[in-house]
PDB file of N, H, CA, C and O in Angstrom:
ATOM      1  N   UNK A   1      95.165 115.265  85.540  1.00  0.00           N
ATOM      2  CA  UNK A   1      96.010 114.116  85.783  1.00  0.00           C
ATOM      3  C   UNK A   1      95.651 112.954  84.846  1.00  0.00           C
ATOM      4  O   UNK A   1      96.533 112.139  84.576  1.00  0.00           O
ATOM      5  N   UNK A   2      94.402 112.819  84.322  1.00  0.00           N
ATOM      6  H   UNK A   2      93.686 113.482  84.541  1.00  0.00           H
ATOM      7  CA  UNK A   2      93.696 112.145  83.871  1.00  0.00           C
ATOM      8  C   UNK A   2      94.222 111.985  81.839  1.00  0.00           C
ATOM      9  O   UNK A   2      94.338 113.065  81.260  1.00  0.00           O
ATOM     10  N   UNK A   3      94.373 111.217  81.339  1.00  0.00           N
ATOM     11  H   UNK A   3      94.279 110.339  81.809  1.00  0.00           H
ATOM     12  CA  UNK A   3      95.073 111.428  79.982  1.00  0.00           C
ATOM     13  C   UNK A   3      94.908 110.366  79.272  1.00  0.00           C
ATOM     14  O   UNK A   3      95.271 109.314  79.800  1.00  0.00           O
ATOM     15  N   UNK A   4      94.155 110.288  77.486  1.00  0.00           N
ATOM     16  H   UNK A   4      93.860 111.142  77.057  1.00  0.00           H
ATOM     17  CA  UNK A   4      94.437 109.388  77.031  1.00  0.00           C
ATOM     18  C   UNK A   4      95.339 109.364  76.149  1.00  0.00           C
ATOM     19  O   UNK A   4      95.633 110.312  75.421  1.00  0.00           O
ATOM     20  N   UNK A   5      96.191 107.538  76.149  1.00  0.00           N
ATOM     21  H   UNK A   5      95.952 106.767  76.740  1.00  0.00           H
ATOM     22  CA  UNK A   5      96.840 107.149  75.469  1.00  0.00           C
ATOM     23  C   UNK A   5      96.918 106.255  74.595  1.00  0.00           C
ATOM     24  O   UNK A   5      96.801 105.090  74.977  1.00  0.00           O
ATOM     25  N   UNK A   6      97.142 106.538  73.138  1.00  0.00           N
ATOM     26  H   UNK A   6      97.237 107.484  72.827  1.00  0.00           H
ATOM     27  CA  UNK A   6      96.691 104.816  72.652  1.00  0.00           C
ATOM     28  C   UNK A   6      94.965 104.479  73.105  1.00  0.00           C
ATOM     29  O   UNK A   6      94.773 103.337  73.524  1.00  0.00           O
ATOM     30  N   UNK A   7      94.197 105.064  73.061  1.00  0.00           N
ATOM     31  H   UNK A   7      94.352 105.991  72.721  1.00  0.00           H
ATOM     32  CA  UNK A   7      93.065 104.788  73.567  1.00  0.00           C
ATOM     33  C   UNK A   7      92.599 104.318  74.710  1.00  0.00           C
ATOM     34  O   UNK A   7      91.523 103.731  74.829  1.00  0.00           O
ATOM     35  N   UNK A   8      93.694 104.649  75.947  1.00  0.00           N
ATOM     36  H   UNK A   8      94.568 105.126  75.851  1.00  0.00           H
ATOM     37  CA  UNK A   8      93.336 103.921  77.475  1.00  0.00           C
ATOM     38  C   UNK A   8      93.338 105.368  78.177  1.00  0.00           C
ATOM     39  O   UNK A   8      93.781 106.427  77.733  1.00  0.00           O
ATOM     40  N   UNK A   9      92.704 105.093  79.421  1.00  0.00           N
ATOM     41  H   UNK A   9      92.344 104.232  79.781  1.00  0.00           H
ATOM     42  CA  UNK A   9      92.812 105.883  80.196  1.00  0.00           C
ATOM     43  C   UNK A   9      94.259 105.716  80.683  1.00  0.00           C
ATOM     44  O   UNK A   9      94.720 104.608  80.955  1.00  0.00           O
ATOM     45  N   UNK A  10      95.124 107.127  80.807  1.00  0.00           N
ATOM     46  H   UNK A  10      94.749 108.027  80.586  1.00  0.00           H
ATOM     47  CA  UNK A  10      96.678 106.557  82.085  1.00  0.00           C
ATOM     48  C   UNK A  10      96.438 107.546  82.815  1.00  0.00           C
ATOM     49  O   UNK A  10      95.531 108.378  82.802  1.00  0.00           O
ATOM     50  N   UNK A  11      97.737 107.321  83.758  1.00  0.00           N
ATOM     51  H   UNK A  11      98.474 106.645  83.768  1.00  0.00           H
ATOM     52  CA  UNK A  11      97.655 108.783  84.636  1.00  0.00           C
ATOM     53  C   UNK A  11      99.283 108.858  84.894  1.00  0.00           C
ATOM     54  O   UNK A  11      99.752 107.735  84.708  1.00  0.00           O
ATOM     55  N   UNK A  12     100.077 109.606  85.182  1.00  0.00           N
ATOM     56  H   UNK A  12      99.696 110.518  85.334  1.00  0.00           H
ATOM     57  CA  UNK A  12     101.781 109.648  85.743  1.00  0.00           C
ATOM     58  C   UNK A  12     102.083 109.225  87.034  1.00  0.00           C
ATOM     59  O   UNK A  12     102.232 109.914  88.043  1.00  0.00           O
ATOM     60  N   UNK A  13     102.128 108.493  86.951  1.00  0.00           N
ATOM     61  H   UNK A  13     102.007 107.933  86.131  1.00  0.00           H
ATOM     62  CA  UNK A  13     102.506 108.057  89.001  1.00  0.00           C
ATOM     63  C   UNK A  13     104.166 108.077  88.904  1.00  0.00           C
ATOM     64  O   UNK A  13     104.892 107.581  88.042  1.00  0.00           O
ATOM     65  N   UNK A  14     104.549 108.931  90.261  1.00  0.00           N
ATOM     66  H   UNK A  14     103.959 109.334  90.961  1.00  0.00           H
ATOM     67  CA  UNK A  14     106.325 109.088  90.409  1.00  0.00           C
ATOM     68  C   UNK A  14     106.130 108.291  90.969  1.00  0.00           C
ATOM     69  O   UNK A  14     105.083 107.846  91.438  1.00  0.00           O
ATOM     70  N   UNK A  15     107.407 107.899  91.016  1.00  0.00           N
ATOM     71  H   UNK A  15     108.257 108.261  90.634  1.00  0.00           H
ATOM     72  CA  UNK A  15     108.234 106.707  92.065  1.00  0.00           C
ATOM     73  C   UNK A  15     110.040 106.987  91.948  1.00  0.00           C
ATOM     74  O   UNK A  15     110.647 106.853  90.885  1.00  0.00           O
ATOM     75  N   UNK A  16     110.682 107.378  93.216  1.00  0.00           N
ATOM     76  H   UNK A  16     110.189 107.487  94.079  1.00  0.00           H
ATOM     77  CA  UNK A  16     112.076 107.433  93.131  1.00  0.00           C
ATOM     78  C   UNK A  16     112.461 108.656  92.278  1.00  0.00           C
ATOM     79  O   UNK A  16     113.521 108.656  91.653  1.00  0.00           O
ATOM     80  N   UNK A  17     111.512 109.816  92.243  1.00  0.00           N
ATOM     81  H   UNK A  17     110.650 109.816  92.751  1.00  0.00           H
ATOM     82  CA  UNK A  17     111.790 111.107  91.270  1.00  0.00           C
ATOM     83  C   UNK A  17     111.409 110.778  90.289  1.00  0.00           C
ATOM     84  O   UNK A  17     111.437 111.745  89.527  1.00  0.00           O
ATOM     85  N   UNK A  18     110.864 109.513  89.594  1.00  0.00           N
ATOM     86  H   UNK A  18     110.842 108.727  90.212  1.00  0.00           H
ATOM     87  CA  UNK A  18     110.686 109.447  88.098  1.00  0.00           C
ATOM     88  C   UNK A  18     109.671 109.361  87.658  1.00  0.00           C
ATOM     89  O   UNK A  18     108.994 109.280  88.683  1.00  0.00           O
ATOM     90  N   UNK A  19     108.771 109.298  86.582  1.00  0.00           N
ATOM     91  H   UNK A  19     109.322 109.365  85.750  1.00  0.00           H
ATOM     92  CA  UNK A  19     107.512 109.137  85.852  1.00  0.00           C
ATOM     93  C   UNK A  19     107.439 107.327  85.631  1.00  0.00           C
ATOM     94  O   UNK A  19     108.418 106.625  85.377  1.00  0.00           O
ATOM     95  N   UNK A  20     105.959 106.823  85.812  1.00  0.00           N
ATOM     96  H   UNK A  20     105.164 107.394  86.018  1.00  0.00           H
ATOM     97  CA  UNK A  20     105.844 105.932  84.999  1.00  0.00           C
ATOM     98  C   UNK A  20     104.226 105.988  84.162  1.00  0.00           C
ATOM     99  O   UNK A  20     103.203 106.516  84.598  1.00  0.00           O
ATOM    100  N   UNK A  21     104.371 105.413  83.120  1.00  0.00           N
ATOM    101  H   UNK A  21     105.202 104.984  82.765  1.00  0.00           H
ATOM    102  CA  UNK A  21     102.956 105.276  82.959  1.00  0.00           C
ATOM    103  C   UNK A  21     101.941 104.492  83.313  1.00  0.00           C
ATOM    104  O   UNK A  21     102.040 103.371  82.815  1.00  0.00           O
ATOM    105  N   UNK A  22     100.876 104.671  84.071  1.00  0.00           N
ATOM    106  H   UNK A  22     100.795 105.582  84.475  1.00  0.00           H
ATOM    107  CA  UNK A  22     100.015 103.578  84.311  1.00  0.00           C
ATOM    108  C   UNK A  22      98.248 103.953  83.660  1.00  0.00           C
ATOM    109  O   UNK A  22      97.519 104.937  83.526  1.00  0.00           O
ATOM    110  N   UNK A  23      98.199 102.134  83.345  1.00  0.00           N
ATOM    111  H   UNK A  23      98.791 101.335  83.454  1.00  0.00           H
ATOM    112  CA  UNK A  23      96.944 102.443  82.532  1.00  0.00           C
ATOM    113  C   UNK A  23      96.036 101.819  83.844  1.00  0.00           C
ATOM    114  O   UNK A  23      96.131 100.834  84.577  1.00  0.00           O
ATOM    115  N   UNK A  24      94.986 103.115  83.687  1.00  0.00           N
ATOM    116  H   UNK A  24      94.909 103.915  83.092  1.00  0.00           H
ATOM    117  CA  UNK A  24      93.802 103.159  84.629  1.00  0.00           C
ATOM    118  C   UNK A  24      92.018 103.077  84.553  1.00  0.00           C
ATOM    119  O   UNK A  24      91.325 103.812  83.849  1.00  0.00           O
ATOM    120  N   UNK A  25      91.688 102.369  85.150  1.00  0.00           N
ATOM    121  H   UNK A  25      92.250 101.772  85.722  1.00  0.00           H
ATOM    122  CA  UNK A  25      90.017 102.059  84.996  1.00  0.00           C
ATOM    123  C   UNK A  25      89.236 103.639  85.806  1.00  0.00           C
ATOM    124  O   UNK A  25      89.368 104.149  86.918  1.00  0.00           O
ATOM    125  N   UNK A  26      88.246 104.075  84.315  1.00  0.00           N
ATOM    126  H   UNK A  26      88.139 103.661  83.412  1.00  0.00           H
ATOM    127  CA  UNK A  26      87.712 104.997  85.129  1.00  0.00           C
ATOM    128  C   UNK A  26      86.359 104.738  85.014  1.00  0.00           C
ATOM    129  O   UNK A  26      85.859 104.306  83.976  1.00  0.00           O
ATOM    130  N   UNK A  27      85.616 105.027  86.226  1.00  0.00           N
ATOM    131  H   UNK A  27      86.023 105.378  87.069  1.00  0.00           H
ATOM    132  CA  UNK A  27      83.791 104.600  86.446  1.00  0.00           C
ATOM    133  C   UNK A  27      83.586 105.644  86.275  1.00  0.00           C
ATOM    134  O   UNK A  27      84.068 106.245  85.315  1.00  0.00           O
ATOM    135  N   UNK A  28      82.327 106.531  87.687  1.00  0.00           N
ATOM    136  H   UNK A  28      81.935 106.042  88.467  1.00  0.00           H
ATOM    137  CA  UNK A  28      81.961 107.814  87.296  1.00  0.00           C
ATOM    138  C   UNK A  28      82.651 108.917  87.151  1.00  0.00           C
ATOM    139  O   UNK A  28      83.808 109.068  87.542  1.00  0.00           O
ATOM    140  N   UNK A  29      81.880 109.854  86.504  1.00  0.00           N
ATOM    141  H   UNK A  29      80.940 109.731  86.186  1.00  0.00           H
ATOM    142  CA  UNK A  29      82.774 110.609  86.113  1.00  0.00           C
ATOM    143  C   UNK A  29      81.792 112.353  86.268  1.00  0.00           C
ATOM    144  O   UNK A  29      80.605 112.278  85.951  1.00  0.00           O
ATOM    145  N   UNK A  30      82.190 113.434  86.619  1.00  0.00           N
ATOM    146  H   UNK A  30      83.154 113.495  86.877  1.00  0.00           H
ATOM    147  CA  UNK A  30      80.886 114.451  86.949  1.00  0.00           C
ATOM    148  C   UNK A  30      82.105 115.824  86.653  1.00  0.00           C
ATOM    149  O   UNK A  30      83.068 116.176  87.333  1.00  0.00           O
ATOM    150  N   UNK A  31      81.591 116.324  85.432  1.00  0.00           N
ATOM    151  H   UNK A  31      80.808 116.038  84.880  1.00  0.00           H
ATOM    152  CA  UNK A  31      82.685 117.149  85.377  1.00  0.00           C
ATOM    153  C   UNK A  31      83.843 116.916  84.849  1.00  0.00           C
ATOM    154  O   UNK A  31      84.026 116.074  83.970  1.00  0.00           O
ATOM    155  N   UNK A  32      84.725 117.646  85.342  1.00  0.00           N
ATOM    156  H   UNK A  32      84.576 118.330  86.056  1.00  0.00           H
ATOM    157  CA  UNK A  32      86.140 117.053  85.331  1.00  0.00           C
ATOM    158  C   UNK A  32      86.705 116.085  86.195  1.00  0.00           C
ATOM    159  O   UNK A  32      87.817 115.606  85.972  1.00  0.00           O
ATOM    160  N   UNK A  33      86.036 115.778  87.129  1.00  0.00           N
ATOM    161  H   UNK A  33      85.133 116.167  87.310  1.00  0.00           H
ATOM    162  CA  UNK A  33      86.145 114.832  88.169  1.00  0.00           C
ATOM    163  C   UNK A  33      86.019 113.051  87.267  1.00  0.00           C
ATOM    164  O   UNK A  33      85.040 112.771  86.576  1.00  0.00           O
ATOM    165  N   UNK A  34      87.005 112.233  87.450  1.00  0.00           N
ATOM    166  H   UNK A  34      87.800 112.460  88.012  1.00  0.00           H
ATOM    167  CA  UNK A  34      86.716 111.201  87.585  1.00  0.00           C
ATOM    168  C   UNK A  34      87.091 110.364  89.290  1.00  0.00           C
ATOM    169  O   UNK A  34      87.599 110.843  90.304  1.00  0.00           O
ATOM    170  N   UNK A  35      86.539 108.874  88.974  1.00  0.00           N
ATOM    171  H   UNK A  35      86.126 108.484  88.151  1.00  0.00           H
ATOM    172  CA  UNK A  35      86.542 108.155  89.962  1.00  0.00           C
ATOM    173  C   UNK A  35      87.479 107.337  89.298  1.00  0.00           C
ATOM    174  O   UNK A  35      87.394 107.348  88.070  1.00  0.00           O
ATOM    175  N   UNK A  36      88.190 106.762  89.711  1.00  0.00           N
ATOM    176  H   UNK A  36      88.259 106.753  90.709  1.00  0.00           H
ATOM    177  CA  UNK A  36      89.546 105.659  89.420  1.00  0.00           C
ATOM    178  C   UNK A  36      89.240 104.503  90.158  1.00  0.00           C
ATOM    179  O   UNK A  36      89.473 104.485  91.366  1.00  0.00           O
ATOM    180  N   UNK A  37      88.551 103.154  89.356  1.00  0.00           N
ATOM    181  H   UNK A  37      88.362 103.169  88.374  1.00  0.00           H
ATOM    182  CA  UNK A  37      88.386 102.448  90.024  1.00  0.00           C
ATOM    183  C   UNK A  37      89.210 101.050  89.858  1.00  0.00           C
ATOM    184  O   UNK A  37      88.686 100.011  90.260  1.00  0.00           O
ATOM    185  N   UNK A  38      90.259 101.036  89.376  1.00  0.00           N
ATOM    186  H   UNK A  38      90.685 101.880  89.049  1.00  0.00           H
ATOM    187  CA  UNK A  38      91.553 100.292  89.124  1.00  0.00           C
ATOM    188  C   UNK A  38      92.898 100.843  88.287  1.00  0.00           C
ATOM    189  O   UNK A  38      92.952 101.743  87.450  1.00  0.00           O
ATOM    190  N   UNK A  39      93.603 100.276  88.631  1.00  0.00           N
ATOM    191  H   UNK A  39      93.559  99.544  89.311  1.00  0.00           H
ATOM    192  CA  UNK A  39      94.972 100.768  88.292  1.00  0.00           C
ATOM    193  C   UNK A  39      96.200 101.139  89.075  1.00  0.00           C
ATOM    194  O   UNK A  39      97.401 101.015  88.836  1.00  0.00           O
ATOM    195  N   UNK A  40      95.337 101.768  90.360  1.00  0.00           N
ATOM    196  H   UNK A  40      94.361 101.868  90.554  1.00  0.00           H
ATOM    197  CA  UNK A  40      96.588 102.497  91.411  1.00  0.00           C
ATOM    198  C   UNK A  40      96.375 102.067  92.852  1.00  0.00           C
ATOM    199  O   UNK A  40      95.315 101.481  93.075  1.00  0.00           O
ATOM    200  N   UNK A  41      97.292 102.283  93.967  1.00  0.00           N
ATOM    201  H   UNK A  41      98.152 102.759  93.786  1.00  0.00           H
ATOM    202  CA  UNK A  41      96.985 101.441  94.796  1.00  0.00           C
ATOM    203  C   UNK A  41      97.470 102.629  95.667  1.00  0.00           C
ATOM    204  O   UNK A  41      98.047 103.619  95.217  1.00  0.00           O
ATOM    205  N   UNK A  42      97.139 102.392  97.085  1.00  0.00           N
ATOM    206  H   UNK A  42      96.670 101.588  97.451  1.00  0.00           H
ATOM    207  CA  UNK A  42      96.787 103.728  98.299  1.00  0.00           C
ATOM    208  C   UNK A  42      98.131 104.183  98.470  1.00  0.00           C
ATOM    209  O   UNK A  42      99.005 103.424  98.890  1.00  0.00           O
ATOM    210  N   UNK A  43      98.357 105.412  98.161  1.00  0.00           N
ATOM    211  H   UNK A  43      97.647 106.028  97.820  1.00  0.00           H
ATOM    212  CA  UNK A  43     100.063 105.724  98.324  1.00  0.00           C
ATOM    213  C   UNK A  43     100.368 105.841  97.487  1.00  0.00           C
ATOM    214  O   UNK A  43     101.501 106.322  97.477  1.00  0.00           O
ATOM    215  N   UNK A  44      99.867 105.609  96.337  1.00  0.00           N
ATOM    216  H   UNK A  44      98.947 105.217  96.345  1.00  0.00           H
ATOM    217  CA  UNK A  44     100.124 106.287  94.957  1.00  0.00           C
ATOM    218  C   UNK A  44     100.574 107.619  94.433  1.00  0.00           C
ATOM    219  O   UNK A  44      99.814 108.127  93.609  1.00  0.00           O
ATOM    220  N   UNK A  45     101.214 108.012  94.619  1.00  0.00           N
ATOM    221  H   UNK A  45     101.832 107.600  95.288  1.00  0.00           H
ATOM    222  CA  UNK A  45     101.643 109.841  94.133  1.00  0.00           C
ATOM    223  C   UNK A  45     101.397 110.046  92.627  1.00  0.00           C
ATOM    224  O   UNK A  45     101.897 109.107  92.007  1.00  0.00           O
ATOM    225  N   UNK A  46     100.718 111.072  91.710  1.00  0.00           N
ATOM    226  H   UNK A  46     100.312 111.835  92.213  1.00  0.00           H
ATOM    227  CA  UNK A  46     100.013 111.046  90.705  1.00  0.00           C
ATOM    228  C   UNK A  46     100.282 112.415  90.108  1.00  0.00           C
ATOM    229  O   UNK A  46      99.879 113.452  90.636  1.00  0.00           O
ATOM    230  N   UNK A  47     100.854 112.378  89.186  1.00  0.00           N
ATOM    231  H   UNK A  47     101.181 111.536  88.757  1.00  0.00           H
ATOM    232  CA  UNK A  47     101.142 113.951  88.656  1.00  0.00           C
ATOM    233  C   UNK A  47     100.083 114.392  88.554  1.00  0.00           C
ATOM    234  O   UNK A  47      99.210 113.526  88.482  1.00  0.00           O
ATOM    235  N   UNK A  48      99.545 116.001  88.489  1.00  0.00           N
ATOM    236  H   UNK A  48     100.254 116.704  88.548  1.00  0.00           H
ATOM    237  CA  UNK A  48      98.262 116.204  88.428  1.00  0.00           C
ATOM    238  C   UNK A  48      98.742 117.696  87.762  1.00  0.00           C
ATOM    239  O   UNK A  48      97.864 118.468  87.378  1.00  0.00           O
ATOM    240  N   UNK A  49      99.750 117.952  87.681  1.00  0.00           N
ATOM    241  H   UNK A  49     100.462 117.324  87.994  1.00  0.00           H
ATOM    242  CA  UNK A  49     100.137 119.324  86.298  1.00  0.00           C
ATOM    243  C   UNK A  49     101.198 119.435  85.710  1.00  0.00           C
ATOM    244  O   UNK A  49     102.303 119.359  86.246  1.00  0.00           O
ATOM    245  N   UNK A  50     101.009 119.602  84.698  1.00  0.00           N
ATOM    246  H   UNK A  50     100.111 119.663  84.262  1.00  0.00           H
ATOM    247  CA  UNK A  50     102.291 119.177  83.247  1.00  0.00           C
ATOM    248  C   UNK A  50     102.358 117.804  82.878  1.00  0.00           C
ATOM    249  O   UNK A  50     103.369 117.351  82.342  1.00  0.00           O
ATOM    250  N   UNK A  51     101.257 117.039  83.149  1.00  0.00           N
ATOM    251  H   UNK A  51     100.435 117.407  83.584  1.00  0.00           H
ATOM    252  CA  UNK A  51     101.068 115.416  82.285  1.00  0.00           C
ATOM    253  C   UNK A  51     101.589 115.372  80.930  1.00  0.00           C
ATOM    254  O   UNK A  51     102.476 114.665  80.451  1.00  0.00           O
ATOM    255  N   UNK A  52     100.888 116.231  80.430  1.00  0.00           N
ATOM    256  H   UNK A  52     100.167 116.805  80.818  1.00  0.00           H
ATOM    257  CA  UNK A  52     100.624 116.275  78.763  1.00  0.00           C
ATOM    258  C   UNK A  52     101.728 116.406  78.353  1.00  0.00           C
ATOM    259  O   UNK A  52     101.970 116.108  77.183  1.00  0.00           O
ATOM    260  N   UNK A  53     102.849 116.954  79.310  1.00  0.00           N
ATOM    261  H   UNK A  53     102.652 117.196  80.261  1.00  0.00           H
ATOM    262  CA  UNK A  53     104.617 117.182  78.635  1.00  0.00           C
ATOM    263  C   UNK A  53     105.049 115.782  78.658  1.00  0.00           C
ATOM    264  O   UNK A  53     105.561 115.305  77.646  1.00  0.00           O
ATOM    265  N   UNK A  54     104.875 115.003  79.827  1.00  0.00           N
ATOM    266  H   UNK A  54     104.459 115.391  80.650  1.00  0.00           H
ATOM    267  CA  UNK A  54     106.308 114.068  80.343  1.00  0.00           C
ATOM    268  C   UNK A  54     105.713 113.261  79.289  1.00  0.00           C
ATOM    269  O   UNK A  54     104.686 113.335  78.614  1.00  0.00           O
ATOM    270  N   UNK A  55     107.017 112.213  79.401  1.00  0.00           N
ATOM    271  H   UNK A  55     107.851 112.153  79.949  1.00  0.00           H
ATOM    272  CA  UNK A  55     107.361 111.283  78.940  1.00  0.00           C
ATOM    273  C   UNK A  55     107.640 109.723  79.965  1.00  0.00           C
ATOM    274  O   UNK A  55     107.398 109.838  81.167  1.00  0.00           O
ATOM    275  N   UNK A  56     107.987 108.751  79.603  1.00  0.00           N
ATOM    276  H   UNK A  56     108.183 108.657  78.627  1.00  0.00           H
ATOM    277  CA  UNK A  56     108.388 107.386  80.224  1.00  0.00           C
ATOM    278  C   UNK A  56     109.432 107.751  80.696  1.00  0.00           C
ATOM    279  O   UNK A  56     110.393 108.106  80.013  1.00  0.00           O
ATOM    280  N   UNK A  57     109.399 107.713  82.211  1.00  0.00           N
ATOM    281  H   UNK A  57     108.618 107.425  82.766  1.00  0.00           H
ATOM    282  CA  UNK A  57     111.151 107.795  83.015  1.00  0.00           C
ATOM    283  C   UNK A  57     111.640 109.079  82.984  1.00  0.00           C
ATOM    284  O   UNK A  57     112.847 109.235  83.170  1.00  0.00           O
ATOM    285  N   UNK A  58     110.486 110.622  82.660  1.00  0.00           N
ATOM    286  H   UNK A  58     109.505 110.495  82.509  1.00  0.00           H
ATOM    287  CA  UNK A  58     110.986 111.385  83.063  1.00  0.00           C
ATOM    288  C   UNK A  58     111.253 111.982  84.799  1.00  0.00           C
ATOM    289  O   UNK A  58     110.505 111.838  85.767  1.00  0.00           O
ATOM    290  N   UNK A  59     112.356 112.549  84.731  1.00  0.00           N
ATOM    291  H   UNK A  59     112.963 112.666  83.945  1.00  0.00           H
ATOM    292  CA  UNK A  59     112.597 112.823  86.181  1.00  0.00           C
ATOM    293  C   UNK A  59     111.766 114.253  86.475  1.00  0.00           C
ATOM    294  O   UNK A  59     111.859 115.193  85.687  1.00  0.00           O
ATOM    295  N   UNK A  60     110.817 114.333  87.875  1.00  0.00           N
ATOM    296  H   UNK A  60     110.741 113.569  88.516  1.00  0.00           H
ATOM    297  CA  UNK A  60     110.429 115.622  88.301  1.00  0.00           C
ATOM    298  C   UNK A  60     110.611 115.476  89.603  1.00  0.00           C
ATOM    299  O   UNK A  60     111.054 114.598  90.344  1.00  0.00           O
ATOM    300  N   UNK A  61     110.070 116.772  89.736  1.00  0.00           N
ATOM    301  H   UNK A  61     109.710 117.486  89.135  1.00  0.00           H
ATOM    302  CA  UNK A  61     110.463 117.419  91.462  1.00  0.00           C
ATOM    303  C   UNK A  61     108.909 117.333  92.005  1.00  0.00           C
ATOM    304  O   UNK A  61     108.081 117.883  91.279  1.00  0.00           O
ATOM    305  N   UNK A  62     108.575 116.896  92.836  1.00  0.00           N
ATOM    306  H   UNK A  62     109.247 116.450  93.427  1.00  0.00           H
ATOM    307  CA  UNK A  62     107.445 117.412  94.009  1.00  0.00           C
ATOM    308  C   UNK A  62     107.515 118.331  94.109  1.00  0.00           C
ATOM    309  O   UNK A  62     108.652 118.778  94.262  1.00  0.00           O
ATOM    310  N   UNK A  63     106.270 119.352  94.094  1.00  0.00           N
ATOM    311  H   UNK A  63     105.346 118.990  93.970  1.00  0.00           H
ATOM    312  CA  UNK A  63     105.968 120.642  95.163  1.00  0.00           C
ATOM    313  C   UNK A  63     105.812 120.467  96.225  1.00  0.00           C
ATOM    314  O   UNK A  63     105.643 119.293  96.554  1.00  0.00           O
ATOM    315  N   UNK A  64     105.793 121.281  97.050  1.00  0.00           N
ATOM    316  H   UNK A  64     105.931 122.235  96.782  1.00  0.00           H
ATOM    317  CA  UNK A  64     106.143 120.932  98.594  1.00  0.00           C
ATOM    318  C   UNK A  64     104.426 121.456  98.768  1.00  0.00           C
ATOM    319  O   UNK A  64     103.771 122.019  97.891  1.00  0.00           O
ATOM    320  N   UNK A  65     104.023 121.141  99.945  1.00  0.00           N
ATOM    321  H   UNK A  65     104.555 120.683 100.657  1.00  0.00           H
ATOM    322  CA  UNK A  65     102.896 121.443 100.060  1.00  0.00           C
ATOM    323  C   UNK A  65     102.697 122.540 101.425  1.00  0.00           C
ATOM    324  O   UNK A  65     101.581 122.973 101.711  1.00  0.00           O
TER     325      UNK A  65
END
């Protein structure tokens, strides 16, 4: 989910079916695991596969869980 851009950390957060980009603060980090310690706020939905495709304002679908 995790991706740099332009030299920032972002990540894809949907909203309304669509992509946006948001640039994000990352602290520790162990692995592939980071900690996100600014940028997103509780309720945040966060693409976490096929980042590396989208684009600004692309439209996707949720998997159902």
């Amino acid at each position: 989910a995790l991706l740099k851009r332009d030299g920032r950390d972002v990540v894809w957060v949907v909203h309304e079916g669509r992509v946006e980009r948001r640039a994000v603060t990352v602290g520790d980090t162990l692995g592939d695991e980071a900690t996100i310690t600014a940028g997103l706020s509780g309720g945040d939905r966060v693409v976490v596969e096929g980042a590396v495709n989208l684009t600004e304002d692309s439209k996707v679908t949720e998997a159902k869980r």
